[in-house]
C-alpha positions as CSV (number, residue, x, y, z in Angstrom):
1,X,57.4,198.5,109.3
2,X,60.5,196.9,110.6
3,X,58.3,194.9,112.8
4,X,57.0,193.1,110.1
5,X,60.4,192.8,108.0
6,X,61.5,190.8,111.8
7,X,58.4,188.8,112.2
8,X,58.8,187.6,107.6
9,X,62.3,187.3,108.2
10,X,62.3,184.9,111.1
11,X,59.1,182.9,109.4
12,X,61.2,182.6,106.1
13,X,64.1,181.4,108.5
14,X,62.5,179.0,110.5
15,X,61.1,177.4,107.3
16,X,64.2,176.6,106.1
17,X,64.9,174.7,109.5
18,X,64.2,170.8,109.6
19,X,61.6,170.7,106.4
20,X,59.9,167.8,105.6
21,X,61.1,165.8,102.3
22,X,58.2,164.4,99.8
23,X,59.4,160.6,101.1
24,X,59.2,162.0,105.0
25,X,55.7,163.2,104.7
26,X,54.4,160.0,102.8
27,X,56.6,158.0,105.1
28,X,54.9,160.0,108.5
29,X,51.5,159.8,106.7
30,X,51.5,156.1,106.7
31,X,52.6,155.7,110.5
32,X,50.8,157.8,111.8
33,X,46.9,157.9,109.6
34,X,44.1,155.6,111.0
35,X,43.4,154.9,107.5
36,X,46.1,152.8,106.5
37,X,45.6,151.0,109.8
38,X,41.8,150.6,109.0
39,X,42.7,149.3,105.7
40,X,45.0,147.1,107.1
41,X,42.9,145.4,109.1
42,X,40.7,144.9,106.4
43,X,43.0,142.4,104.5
44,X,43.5,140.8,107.9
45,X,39.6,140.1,108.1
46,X,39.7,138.9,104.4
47,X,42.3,136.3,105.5
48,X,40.4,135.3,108.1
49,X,37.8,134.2,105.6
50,X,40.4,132.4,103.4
51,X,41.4,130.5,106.5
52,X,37.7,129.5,106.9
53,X,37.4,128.1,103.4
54,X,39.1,124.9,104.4
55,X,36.9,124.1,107.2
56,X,35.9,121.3,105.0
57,X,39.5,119.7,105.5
58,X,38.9,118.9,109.3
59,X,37.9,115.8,111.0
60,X,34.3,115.4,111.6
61,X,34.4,113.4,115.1
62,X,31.3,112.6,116.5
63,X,30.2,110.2,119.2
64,X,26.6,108.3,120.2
65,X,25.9,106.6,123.1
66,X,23.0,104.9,124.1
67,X,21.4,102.5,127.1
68,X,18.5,100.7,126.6
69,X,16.5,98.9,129.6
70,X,13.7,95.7,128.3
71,X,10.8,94.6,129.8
72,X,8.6,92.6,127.5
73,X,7.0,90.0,130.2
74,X,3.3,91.0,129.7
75,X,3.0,91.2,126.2
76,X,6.0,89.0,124.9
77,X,6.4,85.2,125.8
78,X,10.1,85.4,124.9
79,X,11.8,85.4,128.5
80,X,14.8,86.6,126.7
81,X,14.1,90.1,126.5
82,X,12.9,90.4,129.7
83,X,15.1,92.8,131.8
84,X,17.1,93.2,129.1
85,X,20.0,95.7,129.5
86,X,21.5,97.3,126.1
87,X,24.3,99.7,126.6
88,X,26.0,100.7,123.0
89,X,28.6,103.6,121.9
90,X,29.3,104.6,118.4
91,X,31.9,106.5,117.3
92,X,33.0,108.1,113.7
93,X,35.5,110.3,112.8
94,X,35.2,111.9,108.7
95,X,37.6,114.1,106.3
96,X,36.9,115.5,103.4
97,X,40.4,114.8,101.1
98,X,39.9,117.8,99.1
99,X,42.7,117.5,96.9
100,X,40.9,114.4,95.5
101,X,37.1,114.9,96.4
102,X,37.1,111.7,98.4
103,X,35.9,111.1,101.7
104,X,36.7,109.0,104.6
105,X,35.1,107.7,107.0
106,X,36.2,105.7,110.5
107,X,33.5,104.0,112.4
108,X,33.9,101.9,115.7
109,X,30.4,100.1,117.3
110,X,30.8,98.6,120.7
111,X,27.2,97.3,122.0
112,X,27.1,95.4,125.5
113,X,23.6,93.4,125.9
114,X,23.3,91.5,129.9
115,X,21.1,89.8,130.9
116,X,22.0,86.4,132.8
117,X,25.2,87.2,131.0
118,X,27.6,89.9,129.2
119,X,27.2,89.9,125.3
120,X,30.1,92.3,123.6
121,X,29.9,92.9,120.2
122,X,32.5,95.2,118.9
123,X,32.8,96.7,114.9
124,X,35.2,98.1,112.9
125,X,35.0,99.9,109.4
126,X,37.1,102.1,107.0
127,X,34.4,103.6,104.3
128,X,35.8,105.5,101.3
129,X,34.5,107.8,98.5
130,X,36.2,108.7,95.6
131,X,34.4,110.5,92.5
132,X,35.3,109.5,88.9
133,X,33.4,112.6,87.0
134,X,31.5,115.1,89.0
135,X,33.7,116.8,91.4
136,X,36.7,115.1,90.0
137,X,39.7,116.2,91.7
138,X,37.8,117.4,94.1
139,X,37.2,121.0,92.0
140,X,34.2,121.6,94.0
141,X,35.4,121.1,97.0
142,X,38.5,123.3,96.4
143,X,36.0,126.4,94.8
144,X,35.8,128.3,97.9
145,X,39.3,128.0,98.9
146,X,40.4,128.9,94.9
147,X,37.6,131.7,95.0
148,X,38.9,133.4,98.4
149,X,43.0,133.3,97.4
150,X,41.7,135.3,94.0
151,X,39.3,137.3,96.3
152,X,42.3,138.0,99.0
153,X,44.9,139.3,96.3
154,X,42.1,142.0,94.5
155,X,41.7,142.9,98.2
156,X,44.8,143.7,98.5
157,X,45.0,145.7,95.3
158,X,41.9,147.4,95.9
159,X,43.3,148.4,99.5
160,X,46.5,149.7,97.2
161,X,44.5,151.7,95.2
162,X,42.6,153.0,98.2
163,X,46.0,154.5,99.9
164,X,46.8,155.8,96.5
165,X,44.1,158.0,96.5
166,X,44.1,159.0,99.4
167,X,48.2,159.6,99.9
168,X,47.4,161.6,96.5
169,X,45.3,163.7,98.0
170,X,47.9,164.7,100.7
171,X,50.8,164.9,98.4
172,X,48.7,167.4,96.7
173,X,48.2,169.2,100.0
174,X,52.2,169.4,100.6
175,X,52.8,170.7,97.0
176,X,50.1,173.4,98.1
177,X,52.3,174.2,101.4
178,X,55.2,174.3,99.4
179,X,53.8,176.6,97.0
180,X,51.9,178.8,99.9
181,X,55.7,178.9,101.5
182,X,57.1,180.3,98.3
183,X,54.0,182.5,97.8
184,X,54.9,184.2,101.1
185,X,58.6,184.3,100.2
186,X,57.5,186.6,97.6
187,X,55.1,188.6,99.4
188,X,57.8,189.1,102.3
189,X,59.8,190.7,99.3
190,X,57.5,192.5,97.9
191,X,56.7,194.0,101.6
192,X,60.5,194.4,101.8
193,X,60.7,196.2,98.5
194,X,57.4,198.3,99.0
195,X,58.9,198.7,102.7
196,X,62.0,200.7,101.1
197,X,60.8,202.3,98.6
198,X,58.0,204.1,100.9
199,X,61.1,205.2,103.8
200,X,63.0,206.5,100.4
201,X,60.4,208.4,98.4
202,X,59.6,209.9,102.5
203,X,63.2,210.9,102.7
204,X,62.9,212.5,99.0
205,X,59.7,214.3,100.3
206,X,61.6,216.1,103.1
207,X,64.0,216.9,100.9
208,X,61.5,218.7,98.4
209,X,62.6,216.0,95.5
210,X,58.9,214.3,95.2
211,X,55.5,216.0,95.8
212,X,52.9,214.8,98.2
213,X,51.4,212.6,95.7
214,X,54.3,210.2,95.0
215,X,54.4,209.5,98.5
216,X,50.4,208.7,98.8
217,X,51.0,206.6,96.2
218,X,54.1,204.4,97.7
219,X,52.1,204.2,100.8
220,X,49.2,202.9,99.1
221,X,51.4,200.2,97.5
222,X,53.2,199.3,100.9
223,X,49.4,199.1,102.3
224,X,49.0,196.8,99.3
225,X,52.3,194.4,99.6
226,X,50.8,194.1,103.8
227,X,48.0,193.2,103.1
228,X,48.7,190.6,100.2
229,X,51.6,189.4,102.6
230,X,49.0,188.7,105.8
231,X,46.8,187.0,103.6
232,X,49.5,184.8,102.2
233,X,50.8,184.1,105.4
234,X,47.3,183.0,106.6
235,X,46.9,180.9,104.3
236,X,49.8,179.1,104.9
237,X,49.1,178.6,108.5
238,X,45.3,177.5,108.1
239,X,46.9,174.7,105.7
240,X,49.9,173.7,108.8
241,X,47.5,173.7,111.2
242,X,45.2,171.5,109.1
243,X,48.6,169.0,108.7
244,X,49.8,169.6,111.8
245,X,46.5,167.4,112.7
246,X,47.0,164.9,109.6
247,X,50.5,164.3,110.7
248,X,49.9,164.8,114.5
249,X,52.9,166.4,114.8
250,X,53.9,170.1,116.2
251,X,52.6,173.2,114.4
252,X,56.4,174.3,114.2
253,X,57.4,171.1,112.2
254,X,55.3,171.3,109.7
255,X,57.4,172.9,107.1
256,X,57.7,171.4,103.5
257,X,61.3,170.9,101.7
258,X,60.2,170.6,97.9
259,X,61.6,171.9,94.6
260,X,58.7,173.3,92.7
261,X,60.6,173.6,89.7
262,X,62.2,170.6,89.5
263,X,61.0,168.5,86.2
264,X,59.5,164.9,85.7
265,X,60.7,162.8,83.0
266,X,58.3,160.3,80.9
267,X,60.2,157.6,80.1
268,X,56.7,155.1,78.9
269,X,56.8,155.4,75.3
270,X,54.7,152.9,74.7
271,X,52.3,153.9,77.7
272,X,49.0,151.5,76.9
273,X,52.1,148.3,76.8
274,X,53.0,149.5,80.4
275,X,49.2,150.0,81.5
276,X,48.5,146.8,81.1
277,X,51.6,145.0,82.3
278,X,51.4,147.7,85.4
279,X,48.0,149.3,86.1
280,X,46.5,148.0,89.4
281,X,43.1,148.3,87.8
282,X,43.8,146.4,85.0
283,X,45.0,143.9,87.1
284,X,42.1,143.7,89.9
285,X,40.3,143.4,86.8
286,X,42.3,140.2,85.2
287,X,41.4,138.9,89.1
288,X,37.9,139.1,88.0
289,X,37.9,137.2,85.6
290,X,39.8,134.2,87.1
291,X,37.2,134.5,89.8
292,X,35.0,133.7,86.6
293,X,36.9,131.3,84.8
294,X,37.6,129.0,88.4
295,X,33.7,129.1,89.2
296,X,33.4,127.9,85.0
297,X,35.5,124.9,86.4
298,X,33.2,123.9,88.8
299,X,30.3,124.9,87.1
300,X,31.4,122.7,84.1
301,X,32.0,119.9,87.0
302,X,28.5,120.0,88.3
303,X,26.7,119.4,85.1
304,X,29.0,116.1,84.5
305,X,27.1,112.5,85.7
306,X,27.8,111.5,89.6
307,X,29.6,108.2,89.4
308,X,31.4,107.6,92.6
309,X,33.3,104.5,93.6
310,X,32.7,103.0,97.0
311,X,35.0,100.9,98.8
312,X,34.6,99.5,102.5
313,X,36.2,96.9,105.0
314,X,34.9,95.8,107.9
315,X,35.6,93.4,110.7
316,X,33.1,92.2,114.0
317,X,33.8,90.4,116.3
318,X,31.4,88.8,119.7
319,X,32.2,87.2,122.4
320,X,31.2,87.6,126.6
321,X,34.2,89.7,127.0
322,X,35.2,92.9,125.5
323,X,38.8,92.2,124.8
324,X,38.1,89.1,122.8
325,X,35.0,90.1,121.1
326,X,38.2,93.1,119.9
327,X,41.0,90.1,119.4
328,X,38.4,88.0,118.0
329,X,37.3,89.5,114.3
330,X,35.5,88.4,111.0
331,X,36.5,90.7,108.5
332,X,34.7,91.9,105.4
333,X,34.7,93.8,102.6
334,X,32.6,95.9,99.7
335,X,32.8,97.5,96.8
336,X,30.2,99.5,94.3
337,X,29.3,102.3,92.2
338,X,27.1,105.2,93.2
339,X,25.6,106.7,89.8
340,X,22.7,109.5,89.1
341,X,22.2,112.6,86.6
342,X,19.6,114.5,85.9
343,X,18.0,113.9,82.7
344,X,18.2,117.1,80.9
345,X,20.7,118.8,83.0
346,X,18.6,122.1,82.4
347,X,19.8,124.0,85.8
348,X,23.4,123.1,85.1
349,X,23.5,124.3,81.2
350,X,22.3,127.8,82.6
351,X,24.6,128.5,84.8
352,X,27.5,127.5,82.1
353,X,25.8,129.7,79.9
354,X,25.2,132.4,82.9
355,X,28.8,132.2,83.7
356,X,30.1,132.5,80.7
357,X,28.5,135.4,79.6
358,X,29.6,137.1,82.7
359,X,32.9,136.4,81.7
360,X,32.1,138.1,78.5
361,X,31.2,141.0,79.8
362,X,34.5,140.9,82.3
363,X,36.5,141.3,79.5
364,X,34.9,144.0,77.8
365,X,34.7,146.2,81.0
366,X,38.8,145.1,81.3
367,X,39.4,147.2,77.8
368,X,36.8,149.7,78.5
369,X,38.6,150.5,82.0
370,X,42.0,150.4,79.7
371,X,40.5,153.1,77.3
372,X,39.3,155.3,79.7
373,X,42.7,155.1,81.9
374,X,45.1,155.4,79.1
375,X,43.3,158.0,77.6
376,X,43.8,160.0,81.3
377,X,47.2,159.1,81.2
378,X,48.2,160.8,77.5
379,X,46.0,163.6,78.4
380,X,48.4,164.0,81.1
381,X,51.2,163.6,79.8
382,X,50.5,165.6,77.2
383,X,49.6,168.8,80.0
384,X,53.2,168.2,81.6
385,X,54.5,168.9,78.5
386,X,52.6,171.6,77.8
387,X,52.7,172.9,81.7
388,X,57.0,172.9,80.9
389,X,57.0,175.0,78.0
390,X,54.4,177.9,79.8
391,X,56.8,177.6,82.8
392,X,59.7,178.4,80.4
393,X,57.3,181.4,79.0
394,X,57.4,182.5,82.4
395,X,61.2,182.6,83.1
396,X,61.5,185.0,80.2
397,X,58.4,186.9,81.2
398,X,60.0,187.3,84.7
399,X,63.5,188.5,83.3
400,X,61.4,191.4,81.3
401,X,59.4,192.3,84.2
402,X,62.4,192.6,86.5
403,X,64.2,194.6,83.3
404,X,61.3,197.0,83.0
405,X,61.3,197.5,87.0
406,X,64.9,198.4,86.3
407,X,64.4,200.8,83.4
408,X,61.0,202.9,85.5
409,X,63.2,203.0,88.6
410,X,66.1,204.6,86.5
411,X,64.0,206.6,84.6
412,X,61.6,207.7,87.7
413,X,65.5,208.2,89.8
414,X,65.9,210.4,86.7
415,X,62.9,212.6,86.4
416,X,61.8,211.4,84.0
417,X,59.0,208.9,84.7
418,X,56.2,208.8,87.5
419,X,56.0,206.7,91.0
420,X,53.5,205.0,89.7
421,X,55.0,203.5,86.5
422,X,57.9,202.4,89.2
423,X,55.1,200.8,91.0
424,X,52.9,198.8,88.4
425,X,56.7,197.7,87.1
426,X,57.2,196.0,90.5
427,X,53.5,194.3,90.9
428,X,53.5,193.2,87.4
429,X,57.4,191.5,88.5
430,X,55.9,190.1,91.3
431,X,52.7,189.2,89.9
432,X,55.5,187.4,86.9
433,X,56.7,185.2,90.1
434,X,53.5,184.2,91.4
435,X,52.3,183.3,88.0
436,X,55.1,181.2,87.9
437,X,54.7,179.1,91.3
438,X,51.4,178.5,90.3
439,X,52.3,177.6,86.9
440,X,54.8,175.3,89.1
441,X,52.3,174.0,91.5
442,X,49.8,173.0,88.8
443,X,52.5,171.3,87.2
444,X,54.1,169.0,90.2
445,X,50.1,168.4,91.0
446,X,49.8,167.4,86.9
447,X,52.9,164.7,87.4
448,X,51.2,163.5,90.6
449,X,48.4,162.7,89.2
450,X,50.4,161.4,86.4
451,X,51.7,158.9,88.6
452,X,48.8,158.0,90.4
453,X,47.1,157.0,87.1
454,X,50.2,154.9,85.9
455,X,50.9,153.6,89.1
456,X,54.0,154.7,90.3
457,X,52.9,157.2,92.7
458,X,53.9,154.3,95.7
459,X,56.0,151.6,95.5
């Protein structure tokens, strides 16, 4: 028996020593988890993407060359093309302006024919682009860069929901080891407690106070307090070890410092207001439907007439040498319209009509999603309330119990009650305390998942 007092006494002590806070654990959970990294690098790969939108904004640079070797003198009376030599290289370079929808495009021809003698003949031109109604703006050109900075910031929502759920589940866990810690705090006393009543009533046995029975009785509840105490106690430590892993940290450091009885306070009186200012939900789902409402944009774009102006200039020059065919130009220039539409426009009025009833629905699944979470959030904030006034039932109901242990023990110390009323007085006090933790427990787990609904659970 004192063996085990020792063995409580130093667990109870050594959980007092260098306990984890609420804000350490979530703090060590994030550091240390392969599932915030994971997620992390899943917003990195979603950037990525975003980056690769504006591939459209490069240069195009491309380059042809060519050499060409004549020999008409059988079937062509025309001496000049016999052994005629044609060497040529043309080179473009195109950009898409984006921010306008224009494109432009650089083009340089250098062609070199010999024969009896060098022919150069070198071009130069500047072509541009620019559309007046379809694409105006260039709001197609920009969709899939508009699309993937929407798509990037529901990522990252989604990924903040994700750890939310998940650090929920694991703050639930370290309200469990702090409850399992003040479970065996009470077992340790009721072993204590059963511990010294059974050495007592043994003493009042030798000394022909109590009969045989009393003491049967006393050992049967000490045999009792052990057992519930061992049970406790491995409970506790299959939950560390399981932690211990989490946190990958030593067994001996996993030890939670938390007040189970300390109280949340509501302060959203107006809870569905702060849903939908705060709610991450809500929000991914207001991300939704700009996703909608920018591909309505281009969608609106597309079923406009193509009419794009076409400007151009142009200079050539030829001569036997290549630096005067450059020095030596005749420039040029053009302009024009480019129009066509589709008479009808059929496959651009459905996917108006296709997006836009898409966005309809959006909307409606933004205020179911708002029901359903604000009704979760008043149900729980009406159980905290609720869960505060049963834990104040059990503060009385533990000040009877321990004033009806008192009363027995005076009454058994006086003759005139039994062992075992002393007994049921003193599980019925401790059975008061654990109704109580768990009454606690279910109540810090409540105003977790309070939070987690609301949003406040992380910063």
């Amino acid at each position: 028996m004192k063996k085990n007092l020792t063995t409580a006494l130093i667990f109870v002590i050594c959980l007092d020593a260098q306990a984890m806070t609420q804000n350490e654990f979530i703090e060590r959970l994030k550091n240390t988890h392969p599932f915030f990294t994971q997620l992390d690098l899943s917003i990195q790969i979603k950037q990525i993407d975003q980056q690769a939108t504006t591939a459209n904004q490069d240069w195009v640079v491309g380059v042809k060359t060519n050499f060409k070797n004549e020999d008409i003198s059988d079937i062509s009376s025309i001496t000049t093309y016999n052994n005629l030599n044609t060497t040529s290289v043309d080179f473009s370079a195109t950009k898409k302006i984006v921010s306008s929808g224009a494109d432009i495009t650089l083009k340089h021809n250098w062609k070199n024919k010999k024969k009896a003698e060098n022919t150069n003949r070198n071009k130069f031109s500047i072509d541009y682009v620019h559309p007046l109604l379809k694409n105006a703006n260039g709001i197609n050109d920009q969709l899939n860069t508009d699309l993937s900075n929407i798509d990037v910031q529901i990522s990252r929502l989604e990924v903040a929901e994700q750890q939310k759920v998940f650090t929920l589940a694991q703050l639930k866990k370290f309200i469990n080891l702090a409850y399992a810690q003040e479970r065996l705090m009470i077992s340790n006393q009721r072993l204590d407690l059963a511990t010294q009543e059974l050495i007592l009533v043994k003493q009042k046995f030798t000394m022909s106070v109590v009969d045989k029975a009393d003491v049967l009785l006393q050992e049967d509840a000490y045999q009792s307090a052990k057992q519930q105490q061992l049970q406790t106690r491995q409970d506790l430590n299959f939950l560390r070890h399981e932690m211990a892993i989490i946190l990958d940290i030593d067994f001996s450091n996993v030890r939670a410092e938390f007040d189970l009885y300390q109280r949340y306070t509501t302060n959203d009186d107006n809870l569905k207001q702060y849903l939908l200012t705060n709610s991450r939900v809500l929000k991914i789902a207001d991300l939704n439907q700009d996703l909608l409402k920018r591909q309505l944009k281009s969608d609106k774009s597309n079923s406009k007439i193509q009419l794009d102006l076409k400007l151009g200039i142009s200079s050539e020059g030829e001569n036997s040498r290549y630096t005067d065919s450059i020095s030596n130009q005749s420039p040029s220039w053009n302009i024009g319209l480019d129009f066509s539409y589709p008479i009808g426009g059929t496959q651009a009025k459905s996917t108006i009509e296709k997006t836009q009833i898409k966005l309809a629905r959006a909307k409606e699944q933004k205020q179911e999603q708002l029901l359903n979470i604000h009704a979760k959030a008043n149900a729980l904030k009406q159980k905290i309330q609720y869960l505060v006034e049963i834990l104040e039932s059990n503060i009385m109901q533990i000040k009877i119990a321990k004033a009806r242990t008192k009363e027995e023990k005076r009454r058994y110390n006086n003759a005139n009650s039994q062992a075992s009323f002393v007994i049921s007085a003193q599980n019925n006090e401790q059975s008061a305390n654990l109704n109580h933790i768990q009454v606690a427990k279910n109540y810090q787990q409540s105003v977790l998942d309070f939070k987690a609904t609301i949003d406040q659970l992380l910063p």
